[in-house]
MDTraj code that builds the backbone (N, CA, C; nanometers):
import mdtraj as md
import numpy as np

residues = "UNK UNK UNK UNK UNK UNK UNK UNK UNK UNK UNK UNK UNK UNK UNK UNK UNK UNK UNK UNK UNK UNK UNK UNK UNK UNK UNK UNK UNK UNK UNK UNK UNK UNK UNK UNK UNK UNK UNK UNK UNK UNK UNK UNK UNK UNK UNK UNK UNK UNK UNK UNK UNK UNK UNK UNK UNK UNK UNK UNK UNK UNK UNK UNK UNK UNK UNK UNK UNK UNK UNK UNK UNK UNK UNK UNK UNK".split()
xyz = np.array([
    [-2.2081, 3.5078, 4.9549],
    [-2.2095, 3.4867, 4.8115],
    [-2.1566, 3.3460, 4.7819],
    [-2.2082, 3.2673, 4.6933],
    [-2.1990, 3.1825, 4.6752],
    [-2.0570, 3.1408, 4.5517],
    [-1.9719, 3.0716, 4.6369],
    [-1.8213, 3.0684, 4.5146],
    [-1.8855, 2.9767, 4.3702],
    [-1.7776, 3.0475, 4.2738],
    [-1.7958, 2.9434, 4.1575],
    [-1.7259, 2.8335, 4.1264],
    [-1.7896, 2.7350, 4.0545],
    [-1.6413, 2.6102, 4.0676],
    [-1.5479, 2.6853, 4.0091],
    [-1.4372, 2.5842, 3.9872],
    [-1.3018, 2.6317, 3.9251],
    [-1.2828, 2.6280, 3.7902],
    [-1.4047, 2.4428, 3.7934],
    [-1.3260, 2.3839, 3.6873],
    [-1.5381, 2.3515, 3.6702],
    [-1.5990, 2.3111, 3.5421],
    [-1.7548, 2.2649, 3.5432],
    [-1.7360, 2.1533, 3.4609],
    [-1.5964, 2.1079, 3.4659],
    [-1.5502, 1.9650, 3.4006],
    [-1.6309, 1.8506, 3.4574],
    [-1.6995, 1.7726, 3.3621],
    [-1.8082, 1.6635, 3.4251],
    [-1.7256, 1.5473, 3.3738],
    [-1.6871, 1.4537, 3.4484],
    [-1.6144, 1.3415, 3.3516],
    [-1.7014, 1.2282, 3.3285],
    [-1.6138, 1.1284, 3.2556],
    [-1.7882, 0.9745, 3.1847],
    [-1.8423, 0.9497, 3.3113],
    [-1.7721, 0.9094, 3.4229],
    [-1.8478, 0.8598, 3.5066],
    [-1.9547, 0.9390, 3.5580],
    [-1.9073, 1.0711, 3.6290],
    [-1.9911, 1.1552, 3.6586],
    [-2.0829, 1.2057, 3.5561],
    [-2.1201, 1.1820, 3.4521],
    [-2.1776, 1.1994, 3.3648],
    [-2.2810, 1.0842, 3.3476],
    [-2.2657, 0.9549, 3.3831],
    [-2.3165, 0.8308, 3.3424],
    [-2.4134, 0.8512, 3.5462],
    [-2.3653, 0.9579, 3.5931],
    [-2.4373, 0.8966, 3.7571],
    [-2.5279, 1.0482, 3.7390],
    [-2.5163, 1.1135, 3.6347],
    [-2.6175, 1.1819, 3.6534],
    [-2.7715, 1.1863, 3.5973],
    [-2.7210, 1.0652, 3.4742],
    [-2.8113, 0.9866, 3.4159],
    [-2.8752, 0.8949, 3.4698],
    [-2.7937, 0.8566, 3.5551],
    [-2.8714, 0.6838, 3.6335],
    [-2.9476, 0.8115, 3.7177],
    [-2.9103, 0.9140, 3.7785],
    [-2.9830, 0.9791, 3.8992],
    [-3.1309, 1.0431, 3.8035],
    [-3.1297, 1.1104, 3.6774],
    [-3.2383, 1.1430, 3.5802],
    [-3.3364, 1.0387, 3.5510],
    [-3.2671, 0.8888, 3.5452],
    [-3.3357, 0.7826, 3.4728],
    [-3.3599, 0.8052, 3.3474],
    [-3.2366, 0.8655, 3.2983],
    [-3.2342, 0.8633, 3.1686],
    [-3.0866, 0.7401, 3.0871],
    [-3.1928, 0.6922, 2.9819],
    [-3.0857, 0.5808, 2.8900],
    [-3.0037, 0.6923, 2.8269],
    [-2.8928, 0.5763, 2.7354],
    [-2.7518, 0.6952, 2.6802],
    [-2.8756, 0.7844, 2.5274],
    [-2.9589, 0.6704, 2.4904],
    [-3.0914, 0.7500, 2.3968],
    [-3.1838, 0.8190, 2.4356],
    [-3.2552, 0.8258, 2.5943],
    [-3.3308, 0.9455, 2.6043],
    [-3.2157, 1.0876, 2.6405],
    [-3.0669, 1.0621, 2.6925],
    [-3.0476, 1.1554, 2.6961],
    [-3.0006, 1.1998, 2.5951],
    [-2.9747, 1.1925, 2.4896],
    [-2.9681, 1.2398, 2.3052],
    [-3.0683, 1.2968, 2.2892],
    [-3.1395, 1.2753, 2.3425],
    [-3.3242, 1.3314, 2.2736],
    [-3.2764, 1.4536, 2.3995],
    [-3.2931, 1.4541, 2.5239],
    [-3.2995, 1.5409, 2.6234],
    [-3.1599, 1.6795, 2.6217],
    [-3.0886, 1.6276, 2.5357],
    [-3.0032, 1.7062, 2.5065],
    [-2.9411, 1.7312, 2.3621],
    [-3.0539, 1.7099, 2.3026],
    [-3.0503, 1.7283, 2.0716],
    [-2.8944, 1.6930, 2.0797],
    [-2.8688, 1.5887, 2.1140],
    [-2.7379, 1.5064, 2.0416],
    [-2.7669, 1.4179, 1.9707],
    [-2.6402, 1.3114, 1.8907],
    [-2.6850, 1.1633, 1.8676],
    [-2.6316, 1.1087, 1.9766],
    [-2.7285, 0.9553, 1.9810],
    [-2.6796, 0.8754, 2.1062],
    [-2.5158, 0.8438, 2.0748],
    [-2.4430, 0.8607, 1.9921],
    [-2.3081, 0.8328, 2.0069],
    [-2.2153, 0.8933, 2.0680],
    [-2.3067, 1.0236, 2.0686],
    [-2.1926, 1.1644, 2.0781],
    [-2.2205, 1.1433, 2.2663],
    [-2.3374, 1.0756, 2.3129],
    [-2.3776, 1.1205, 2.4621],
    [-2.2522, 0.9480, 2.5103],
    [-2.2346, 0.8313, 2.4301],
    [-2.1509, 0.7107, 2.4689],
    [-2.0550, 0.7877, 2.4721],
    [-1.9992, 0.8700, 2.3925],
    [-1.8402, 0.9035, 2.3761],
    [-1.8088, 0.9888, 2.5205],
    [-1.8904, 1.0734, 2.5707],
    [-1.9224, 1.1630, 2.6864],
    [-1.8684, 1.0594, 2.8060],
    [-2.0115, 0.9785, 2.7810],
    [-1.9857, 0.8151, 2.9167],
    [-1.8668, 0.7877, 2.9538],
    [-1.8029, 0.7696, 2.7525],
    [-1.6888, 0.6697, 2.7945],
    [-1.5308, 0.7475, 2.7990],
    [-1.5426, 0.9140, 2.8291],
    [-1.4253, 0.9948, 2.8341],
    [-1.4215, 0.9826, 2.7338],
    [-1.4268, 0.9771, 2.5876],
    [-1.3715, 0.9986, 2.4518],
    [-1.3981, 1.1227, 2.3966],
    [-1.5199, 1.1941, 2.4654],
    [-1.5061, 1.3409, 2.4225],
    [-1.5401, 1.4092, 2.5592],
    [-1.4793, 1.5632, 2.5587],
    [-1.5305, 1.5918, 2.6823],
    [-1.6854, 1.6171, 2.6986],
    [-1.7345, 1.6419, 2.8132],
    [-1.8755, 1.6792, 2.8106],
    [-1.9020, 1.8662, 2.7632],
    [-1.9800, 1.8994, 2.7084],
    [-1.9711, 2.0373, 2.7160],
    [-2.0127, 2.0919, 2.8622],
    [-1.9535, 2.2158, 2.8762],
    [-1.9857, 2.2664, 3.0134],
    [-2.0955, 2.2911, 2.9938],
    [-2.1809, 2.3305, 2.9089],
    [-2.3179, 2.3715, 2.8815],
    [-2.4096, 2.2592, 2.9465],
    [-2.4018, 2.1582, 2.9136],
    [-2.3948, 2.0527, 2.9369],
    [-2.4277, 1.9568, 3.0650],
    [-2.3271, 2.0252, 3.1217],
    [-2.2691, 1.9454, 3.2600],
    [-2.3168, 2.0276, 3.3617],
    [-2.3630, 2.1577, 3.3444],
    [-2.4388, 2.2253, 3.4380],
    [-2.5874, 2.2075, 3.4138],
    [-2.6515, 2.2166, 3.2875],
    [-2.7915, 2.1478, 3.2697],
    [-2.8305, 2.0306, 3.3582],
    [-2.7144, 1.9309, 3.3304],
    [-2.7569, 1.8062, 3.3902],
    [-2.7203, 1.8326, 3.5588],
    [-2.6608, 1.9038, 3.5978],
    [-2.6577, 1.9157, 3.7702],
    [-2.7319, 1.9824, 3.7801],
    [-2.7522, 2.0785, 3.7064],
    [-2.9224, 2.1967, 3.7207],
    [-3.0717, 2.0583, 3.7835],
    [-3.0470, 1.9608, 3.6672],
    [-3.1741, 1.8914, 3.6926],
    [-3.1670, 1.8465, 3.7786],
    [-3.0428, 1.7870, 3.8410],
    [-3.0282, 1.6689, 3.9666],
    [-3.0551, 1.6922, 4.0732],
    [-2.9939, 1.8756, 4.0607],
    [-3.0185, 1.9259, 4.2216],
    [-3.1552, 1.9852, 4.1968],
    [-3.2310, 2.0185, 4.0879],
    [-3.3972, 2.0240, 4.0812],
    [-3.4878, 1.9241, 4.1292],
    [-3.4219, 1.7759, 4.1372],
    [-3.5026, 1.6934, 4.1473],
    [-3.5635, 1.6330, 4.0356],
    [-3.5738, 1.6913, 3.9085],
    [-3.6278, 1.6361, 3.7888],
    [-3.5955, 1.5526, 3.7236],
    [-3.6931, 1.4457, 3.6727],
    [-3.6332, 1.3359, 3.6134],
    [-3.6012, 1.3564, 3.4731],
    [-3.5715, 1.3232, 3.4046],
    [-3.5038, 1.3377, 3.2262],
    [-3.6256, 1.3798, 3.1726],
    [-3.7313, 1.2534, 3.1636],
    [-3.8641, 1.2452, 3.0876],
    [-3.9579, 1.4059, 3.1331],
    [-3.9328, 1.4442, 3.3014],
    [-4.0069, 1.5409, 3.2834],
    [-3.9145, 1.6890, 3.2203],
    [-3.7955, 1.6889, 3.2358],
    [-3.7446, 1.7457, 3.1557],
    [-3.7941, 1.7733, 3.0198],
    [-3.7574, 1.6396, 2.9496],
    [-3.7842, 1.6304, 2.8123],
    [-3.9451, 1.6959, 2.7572],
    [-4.0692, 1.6161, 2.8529],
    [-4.1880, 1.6957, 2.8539],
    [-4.1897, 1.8233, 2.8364],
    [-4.1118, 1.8768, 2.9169],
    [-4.1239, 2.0691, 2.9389],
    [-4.0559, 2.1063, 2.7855],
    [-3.9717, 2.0626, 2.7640],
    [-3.8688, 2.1488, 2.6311],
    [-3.9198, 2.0956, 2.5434],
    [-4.0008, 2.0017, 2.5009],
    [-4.1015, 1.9330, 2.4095],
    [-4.2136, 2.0626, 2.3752],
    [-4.2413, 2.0856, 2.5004],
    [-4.3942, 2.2139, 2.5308],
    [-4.5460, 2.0621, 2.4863],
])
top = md.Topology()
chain = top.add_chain()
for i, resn in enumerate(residues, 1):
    res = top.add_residue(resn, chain, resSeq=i)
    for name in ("N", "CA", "C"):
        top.add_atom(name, md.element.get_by_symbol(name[0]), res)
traj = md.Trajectory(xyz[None], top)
């Protein structure tokens, strides 16, 4: 069985390398995740936390292999 983390705390950086890994800007990922682009800088820059909701979506995609845009395509329909 597979353990759960402890903690699904994503911090700016790790947050900003899961974007460079998506190829997504701090504005497609606002669109890829119905934020404003301010709320996804504040994330970047530790000023707010990331939501866990959030922070598992975006490792969902990374370890999928999917890039942002095809993301965004699919939840677009």
């Amino acid at each position: 069985m597979m353990a759960l983390r402890k903690s699904n705390r994503m911090s700016g950086a790790q947050y900003k390398k899961a974007l460079k890994q998506l190829a997504l800007t701090q504005a497609r990922a606002a669109v890829l995740l119905h934020s404003d682009e301010r709320t996804s800088r504040r994330w970047a820059n530790d000023e707010r936390d990331v939501p866990g909701p959030v922070a598992r979506f975006l490792r969902y995609l990374v370890a999928a292999n999917v890039t942002g845009d095809e993301a965004i395509k699919v939840l677009e329909g």
